[in-house]
C-alpha positions as CSV (number, residue, x, y, z in Angstrom):
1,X,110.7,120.5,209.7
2,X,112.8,118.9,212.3
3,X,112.2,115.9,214.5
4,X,114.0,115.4,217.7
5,X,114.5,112.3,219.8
6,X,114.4,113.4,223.7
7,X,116.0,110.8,226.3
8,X,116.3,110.8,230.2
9,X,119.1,109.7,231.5
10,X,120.0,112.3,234.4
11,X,118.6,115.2,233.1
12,X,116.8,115.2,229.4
13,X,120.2,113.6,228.3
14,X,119.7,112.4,224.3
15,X,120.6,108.6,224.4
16,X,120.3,106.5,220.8
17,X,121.9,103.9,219.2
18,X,122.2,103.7,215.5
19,X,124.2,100.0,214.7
20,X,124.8,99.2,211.1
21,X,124.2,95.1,211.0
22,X,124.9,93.9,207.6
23,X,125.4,90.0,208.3
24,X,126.9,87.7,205.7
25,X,125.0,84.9,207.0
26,X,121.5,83.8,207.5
27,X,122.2,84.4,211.5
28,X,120.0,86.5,213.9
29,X,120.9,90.3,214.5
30,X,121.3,91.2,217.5
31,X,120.3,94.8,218.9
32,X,121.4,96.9,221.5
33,X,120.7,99.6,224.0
34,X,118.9,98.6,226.4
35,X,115.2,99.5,228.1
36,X,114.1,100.4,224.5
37,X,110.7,102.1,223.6
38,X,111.0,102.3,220.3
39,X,112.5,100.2,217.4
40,X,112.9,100.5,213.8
41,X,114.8,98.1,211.7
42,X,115.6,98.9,208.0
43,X,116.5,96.2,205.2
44,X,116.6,95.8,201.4
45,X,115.8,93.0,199.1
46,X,116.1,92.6,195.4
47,X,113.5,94.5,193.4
48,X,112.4,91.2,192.5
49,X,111.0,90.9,196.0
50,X,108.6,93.5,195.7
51,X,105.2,92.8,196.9
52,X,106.6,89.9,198.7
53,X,105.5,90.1,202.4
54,X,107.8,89.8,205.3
55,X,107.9,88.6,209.5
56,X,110.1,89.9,211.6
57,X,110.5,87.9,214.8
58,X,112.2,90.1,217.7
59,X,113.7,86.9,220.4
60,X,115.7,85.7,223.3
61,X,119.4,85.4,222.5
62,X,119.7,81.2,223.6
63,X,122.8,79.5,223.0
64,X,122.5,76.5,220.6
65,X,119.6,75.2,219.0
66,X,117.5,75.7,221.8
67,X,113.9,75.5,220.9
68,X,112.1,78.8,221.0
69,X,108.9,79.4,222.9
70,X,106.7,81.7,223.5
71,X,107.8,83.7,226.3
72,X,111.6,83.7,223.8
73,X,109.1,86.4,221.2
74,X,109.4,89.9,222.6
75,X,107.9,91.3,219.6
76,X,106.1,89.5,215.5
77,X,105.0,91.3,212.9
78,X,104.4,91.2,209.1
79,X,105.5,94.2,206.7
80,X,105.8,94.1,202.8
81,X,108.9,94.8,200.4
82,X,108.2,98.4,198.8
83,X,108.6,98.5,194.8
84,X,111.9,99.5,195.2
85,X,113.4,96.7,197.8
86,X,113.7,98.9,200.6
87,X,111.6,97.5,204.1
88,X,110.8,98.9,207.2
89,X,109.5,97.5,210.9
90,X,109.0,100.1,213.5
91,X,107.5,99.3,216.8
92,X,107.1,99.8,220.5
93,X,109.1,98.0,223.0
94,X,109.4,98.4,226.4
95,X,112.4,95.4,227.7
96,X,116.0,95.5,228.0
97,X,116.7,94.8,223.9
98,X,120.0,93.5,224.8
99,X,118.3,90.5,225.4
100,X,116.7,89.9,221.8
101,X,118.0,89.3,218.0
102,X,115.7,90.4,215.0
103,X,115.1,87.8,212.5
104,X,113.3,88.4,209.1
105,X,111.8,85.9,207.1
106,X,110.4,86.2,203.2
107,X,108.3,83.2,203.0
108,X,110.7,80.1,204.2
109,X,113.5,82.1,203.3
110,X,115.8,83.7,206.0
111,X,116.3,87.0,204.3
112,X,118.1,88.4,208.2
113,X,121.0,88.9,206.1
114,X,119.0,92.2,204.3
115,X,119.0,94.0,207.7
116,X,120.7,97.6,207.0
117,X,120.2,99.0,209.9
118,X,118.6,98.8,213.4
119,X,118.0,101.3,215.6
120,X,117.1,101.6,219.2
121,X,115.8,104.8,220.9
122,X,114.9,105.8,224.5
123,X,112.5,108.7,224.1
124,X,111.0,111.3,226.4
125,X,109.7,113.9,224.4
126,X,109.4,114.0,220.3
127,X,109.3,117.5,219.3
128,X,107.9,118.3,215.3
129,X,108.6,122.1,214.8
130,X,108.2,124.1,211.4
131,X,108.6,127.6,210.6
132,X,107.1,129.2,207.6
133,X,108.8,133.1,207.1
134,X,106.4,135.4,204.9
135,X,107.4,138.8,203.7
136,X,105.8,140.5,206.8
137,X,104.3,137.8,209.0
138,X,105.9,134.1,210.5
139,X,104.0,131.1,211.1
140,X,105.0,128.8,214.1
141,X,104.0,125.2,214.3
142,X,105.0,122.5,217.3
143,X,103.3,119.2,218.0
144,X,105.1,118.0,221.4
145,X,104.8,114.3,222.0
146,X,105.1,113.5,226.0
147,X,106.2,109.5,224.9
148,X,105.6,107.9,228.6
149,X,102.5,109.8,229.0
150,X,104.5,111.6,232.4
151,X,103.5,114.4,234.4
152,X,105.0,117.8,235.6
153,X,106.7,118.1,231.6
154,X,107.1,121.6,230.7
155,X,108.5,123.4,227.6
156,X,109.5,126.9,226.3
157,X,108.5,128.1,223.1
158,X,110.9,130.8,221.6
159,X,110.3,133.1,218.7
160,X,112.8,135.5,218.1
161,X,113.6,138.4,215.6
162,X,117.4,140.1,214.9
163,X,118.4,142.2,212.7
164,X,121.8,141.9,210.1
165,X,123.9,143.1,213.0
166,X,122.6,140.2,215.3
167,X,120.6,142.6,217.8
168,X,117.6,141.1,218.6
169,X,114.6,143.2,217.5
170,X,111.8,141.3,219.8
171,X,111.3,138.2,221.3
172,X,107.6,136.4,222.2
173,X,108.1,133.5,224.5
174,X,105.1,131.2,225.7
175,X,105.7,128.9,228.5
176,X,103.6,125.6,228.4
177,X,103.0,122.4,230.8
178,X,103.1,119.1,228.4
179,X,99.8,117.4,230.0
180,X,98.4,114.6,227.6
181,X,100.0,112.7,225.5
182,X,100.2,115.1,223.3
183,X,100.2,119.3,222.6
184,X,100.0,121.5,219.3
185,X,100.8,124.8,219.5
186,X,100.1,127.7,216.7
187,X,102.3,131.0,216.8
188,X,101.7,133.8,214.7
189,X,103.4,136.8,215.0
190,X,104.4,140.1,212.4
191,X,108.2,140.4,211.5
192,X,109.6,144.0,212.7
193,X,110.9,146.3,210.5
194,X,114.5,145.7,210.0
195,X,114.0,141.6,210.6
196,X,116.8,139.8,208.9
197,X,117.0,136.8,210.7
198,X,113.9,134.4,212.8
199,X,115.1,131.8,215.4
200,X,112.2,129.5,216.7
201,X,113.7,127.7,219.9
202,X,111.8,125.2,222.0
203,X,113.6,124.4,225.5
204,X,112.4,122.2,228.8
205,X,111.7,125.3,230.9
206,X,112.1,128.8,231.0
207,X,114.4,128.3,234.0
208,X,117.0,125.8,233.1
209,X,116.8,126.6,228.9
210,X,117.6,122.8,228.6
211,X,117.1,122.8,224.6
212,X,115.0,119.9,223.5
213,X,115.4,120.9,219.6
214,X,118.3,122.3,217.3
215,X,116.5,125.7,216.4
216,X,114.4,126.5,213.3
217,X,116.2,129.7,211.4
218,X,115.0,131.2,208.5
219,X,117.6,134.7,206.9
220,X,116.1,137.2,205.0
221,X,118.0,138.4,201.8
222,X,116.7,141.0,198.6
223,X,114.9,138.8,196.0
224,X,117.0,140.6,193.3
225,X,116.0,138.4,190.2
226,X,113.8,135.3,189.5
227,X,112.6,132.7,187.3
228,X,110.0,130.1,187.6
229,X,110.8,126.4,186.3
230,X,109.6,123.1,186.3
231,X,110.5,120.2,188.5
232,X,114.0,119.3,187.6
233,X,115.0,122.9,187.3
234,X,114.3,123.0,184.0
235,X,112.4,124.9,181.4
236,X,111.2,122.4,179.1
237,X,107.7,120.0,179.5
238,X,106.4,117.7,177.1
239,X,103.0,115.7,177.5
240,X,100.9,113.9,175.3
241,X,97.3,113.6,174.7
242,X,95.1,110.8,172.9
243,X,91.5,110.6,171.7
244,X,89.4,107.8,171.4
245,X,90.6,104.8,173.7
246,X,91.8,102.9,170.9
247,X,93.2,99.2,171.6
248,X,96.7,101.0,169.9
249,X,96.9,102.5,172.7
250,X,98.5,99.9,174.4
251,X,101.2,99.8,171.9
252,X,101.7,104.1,172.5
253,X,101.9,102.9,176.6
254,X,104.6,101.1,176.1
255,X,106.5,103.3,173.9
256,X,105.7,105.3,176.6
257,X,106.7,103.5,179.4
258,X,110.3,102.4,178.2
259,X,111.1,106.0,177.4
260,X,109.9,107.6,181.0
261,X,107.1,109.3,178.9
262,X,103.9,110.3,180.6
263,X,100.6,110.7,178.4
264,X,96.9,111.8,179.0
265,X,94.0,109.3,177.5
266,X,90.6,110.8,176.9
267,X,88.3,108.1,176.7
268,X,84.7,107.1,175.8
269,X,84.4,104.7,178.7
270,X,86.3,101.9,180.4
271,X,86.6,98.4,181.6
272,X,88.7,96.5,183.6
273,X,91.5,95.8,181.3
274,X,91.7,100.1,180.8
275,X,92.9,100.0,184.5
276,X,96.3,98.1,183.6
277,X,96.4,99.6,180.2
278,X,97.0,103.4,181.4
279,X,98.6,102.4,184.6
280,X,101.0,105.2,185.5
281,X,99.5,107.4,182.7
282,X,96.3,110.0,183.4
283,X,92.7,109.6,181.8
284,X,90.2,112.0,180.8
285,X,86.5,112.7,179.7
286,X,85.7,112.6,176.3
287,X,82.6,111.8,176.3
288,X,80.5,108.2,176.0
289,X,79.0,108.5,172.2
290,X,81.7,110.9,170.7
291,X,78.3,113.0,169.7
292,X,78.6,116.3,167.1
293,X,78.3,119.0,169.4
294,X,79.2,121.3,166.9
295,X,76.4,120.9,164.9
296,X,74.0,123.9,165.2
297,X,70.7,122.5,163.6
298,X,68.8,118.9,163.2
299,X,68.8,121.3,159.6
300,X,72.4,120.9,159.1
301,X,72.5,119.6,155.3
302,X,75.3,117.3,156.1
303,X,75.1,116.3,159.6
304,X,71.5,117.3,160.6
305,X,70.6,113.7,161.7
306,X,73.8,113.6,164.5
307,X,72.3,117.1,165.7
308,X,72.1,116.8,169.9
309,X,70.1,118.6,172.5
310,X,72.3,120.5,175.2
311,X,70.5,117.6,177.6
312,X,72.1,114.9,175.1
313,X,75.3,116.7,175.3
314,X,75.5,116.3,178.9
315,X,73.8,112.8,179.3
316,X,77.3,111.5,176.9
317,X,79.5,113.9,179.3
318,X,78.3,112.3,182.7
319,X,77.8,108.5,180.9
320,X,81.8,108.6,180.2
321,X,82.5,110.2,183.2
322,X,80.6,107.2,185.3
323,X,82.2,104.6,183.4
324,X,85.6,105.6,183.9
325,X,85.2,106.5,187.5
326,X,84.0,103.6,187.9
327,X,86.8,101.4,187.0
328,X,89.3,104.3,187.9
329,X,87.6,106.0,191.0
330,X,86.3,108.8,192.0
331,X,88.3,111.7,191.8
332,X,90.7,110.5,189.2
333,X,88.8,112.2,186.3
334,X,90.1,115.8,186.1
335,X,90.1,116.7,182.6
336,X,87.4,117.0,179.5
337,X,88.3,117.0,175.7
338,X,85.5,118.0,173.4
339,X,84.9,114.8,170.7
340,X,85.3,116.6,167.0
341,X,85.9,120.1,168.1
342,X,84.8,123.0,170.5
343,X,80.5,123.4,169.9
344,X,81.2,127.4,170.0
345,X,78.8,128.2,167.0
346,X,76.0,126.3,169.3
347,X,73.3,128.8,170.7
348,X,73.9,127.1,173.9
349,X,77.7,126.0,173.8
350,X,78.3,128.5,177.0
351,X,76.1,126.4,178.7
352,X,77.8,123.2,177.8
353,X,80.9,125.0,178.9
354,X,80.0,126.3,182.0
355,X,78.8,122.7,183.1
356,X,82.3,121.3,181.8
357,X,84.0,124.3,184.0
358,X,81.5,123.5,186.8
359,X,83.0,119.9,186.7
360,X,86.5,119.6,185.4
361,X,89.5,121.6,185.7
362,X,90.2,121.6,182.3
363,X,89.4,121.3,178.7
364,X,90.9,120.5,175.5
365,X,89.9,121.4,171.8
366,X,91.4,120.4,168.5
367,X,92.7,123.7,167.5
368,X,96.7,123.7,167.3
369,X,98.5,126.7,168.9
370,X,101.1,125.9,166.9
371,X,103.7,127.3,169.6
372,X,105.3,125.8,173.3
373,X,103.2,128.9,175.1
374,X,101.4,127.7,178.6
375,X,97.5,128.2,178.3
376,X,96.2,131.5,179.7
377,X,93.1,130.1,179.7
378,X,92.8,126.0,181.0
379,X,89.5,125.9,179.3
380,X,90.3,126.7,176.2
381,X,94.0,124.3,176.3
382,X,95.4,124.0,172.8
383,X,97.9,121.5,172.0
384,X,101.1,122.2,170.2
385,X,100.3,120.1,167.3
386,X,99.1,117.0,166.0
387,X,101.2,114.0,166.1
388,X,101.8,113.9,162.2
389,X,103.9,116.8,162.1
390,X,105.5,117.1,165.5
391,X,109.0,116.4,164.9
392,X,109.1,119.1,162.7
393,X,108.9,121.0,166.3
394,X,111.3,119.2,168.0
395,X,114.4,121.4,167.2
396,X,112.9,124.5,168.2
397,X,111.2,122.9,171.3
398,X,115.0,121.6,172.5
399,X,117.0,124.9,171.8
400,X,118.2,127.2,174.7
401,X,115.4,130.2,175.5
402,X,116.1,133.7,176.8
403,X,115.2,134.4,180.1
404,X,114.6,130.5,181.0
405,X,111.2,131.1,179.2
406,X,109.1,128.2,180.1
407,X,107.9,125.6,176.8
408,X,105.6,123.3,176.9
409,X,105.3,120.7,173.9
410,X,101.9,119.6,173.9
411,X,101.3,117.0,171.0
412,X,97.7,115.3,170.6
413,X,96.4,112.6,168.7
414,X,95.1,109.1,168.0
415,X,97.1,106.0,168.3
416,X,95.2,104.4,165.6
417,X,96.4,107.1,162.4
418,X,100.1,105.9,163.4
419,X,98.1,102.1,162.6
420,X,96.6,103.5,159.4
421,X,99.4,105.8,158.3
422,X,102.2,103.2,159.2
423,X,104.0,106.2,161.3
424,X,104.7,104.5,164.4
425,X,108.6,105.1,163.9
426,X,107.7,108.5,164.5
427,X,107.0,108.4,168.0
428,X,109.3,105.8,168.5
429,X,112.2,108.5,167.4
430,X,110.4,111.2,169.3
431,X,110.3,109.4,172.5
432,X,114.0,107.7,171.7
433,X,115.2,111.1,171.8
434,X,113.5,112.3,174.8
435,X,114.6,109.4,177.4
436,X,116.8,109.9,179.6
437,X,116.6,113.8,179.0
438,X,117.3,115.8,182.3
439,X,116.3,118.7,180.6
440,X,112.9,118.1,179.7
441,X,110.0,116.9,182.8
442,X,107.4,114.2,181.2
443,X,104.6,115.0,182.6
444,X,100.4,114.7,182.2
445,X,97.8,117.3,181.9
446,X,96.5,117.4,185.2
447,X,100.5,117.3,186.8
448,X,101.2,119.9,184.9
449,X,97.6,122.1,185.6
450,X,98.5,121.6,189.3
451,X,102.3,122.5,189.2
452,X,101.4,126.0,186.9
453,X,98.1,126.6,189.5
454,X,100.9,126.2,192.1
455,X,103.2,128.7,190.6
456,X,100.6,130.8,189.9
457,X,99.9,131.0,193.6
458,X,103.5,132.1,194.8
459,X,103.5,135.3,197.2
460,X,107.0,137.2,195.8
461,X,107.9,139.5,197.9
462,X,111.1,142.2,198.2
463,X,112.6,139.6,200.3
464,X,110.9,136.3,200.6
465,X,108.9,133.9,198.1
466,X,105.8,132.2,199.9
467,X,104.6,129.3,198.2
468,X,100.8,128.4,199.9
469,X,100.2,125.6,197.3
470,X,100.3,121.6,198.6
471,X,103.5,121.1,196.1
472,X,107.0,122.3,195.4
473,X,107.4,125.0,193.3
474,X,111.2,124.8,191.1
475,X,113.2,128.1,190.4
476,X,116.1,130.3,189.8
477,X,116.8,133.1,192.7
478,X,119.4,135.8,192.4
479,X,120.7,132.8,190.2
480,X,120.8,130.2,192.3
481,X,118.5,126.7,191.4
482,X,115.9,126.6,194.6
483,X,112.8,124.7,195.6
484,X,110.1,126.7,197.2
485,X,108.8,123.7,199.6
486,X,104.8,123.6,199.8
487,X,103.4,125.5,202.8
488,X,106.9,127.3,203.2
489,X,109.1,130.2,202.4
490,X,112.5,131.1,201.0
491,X,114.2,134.2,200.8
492,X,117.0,135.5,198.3
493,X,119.9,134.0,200.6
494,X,118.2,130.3,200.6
């Protein structure tokens, strides 16, 4: 995707100014280029900042100590310091910003001297254009931005198809007048046999060819060999998943959080200290009375009083599930995990499933699969191991596989049996030895549901990988480390 900044001066000339302004002093920063219609001023704080909010004052260079009034303010606004210090103002502004400093305040504090960067842009046209190459078909997108809302604009779209010896195999061409504010235009055309290279141009006209873009190219090479891996490039996941809701699990958060671990809670219900407990960490169904499912008969001789109707079993699923969205929101429940263990002697456990399949993307048992394989089957998602004996899988888990095979160490749990069997150094060395591990992605259940659904979805073709899903897809062509970019292509050259 490329964004291009189109200025008049003569004819479609670019014009921009890009001034680095790190003061020492708590002065004002001045900017320049005149007859400006767009501003954008960058800055960073300490971290400690974050949160904080900020004004930025845009005003009349006077000499002295002048007072300021109201006609000195070209431009005031607030903003807030992101988590990681970094700030950003960008604005309108139509003036002659050799006139003006930018000043920015935190508070009572002159914090001017933060200012990284301001930039000053005279702009005609702004031009967004993405290609997406398939295997047999290209995908052309453009939104055209006329900036001054002026009349008699025109631009050339160019689409254009060559073959390894540079001849050009075909060409479509659609010639457009920019009325509005804005245009989108949609191309789709098939690749010709022999295609080894796309250019997508966009130009002013189709009789001067002023180009108002740097072209969009994508090469087409043999998809000789491929892998799939996880974000990072790596082959190696490990998540976590804990029953219950226990008040230990705010001790296993922590562990968690100082070690760049990621877990999945599956709780019985929530309240408003939950919210700050699992921040940064995903929460699931388990149901609201933690019920017996798998008993088949109020005649059980052991458990024949806990014996629940199908319409009880569902009552306890939806109860949790309003509780937690409730303090969590809607939509952030994705997963269920059956209390005890799967009902699948019930007469009516297909039932119960189908209504947990109807509603979740995902459900978890009790059953250990004793091995690092990714589930065939989400519904039926068996964890590694229990948390008592998982570092007697860590070895295996963190040796080199053939063939980048992908291995996923899934442990489950409750925080309360490291309480009760005194085992917390356990997870304390396990996640010791994972931080800071480049070779391993932390991740949750549902990240890594999507991410495998994702791969999963990839079009692999002789020549190209398509990848239709919302994220990026990690892997290994003709052994090269590539990302497959959501809603895009790559081919074996890329």
């Amino acid at each position: 995707m490329k964004k291009v900044f189109i200025a008049m001066m003569l004819v479609m000339t670019i014009i921009s100014g890009l001034f680095n302004v790190c003061a020492e002093d708590n002065t004002l920063t001045v900017l320049s280029n005149a007859y400006s219609s767009r501003v954008v001023v960058k800055g960073h704080l300490d971290t400690g900042y974050a949160g904080k909010p900020l004004t930025l004052l845009m005003i009349k260079d006077k000499e002295g100590t002048e007072e300021i009034l109201d006609d000195d303010i070209g431009y005031i606004d607030d903003g807030i310091v992101e988590a990681d210090g970094n700030y950003k103002f960008e604005f309108s502004f139509n003036g002659n910003t050799n006139d003006y400093y930018v000043k920015v305040n935190q508070g009572d504090n002159n914090v001017t001297s933060s200012i990284k960067k301001c930039i000053a842009m005279d702009e005609l046209i702004i031009v967004d254009l993405q290609m997406t190459a398939k295997e047999n078909s290209v995908d052309l997108f453009a939104e055209i931005e006329n900036v001054f809302s002026l009349d008699n604009l025109t631009y050339n779209i160019i689409l254009a198809f060559y073959n390894e010896g540079r001849q050009m195999l075909n060409v479509i061409s659609r010639n457009q007048e920019l009325s509005g504010n804005k245009a989108e235009e949609n191309m789709s055309h098939d690749v010709p046999v022999g295609t080894s290279i796309i250019k997508a141009f966009i130009w002013s006209n189709s009789e001067k060819m002023i180009p108002i873009c740097k072209p969009e190219e994508f090469s087409y090479e043999t998809i000789n060999n491929y892998s799939i891996l996880f974000p990072g490039h790596t082959n190696k996941v490990i998540t976590f998943s804990y029953d219950d809701g226990s008040s230990h699990d705010e001790r296993l958060v922590g562990i968690f959080n100082d070690n760049g671990l990621k877990g999945t809670f599956n709780l019985c219900g929530a309240n408003q200290n939950s919210l700050a407990r699992y921040a940064g960490h995903e929460v699931s169904n388990h149901t609201s009375s933690h019920p017996r499912m798998y008993v088949t008969s109020p005649d059980d001789p052991k458990y024949g009083d806990e014996y629940v109707t199908y319409d009880e079993c569902i009552e306890s699923i939806d109860t949790a599930y309003a509780s937690i969205t409730n303090i969590f929101g809607v939509g952030a429940v994705k997963g269920f995990v059956w209390p005890y263990r799967e009902p699948v002697d019930r007469d009516d456990y297909l039932d119960i499933l189908n209504y947990v399949k109807d509603n979740y993307l995902y459900a978890r048992g009790v059953n250990s699969s004793l091995n690092f394989n990714i589930p065939d089957n989400w519904y039926d998602w068996k964890p590694t191991c229990y948390q008592e004996v998982m570092m007697s899988y860590v070895d295996d888990f963190l040796a080199d596989s053939k063939n980048n095979e992908l291995k996923l160490f899934n442990i489950w749990g409750h925080s309360v049996d490291y309480e009760t069997n005194d085992s917390w150094g356990n997870i304390e060395t396990l996640a010791a030895m994972m931080k800071g591990r480049n070779d391993v992605w932390k991740a949750t259940y549902i990240e890594i549901y999507n991410y495998i659904e994702a791969t999963r979805m990839l079009e692999i073709g002789d020549k190209s990988i398509y990848n239709p899903s919302d994220i990026d897809v990690y892997a290994k062509v003709n052994g090269n480390n590539v990302v497959i970019p959501a809603k895009d292509s790559i081919s074996g050259k890329r």
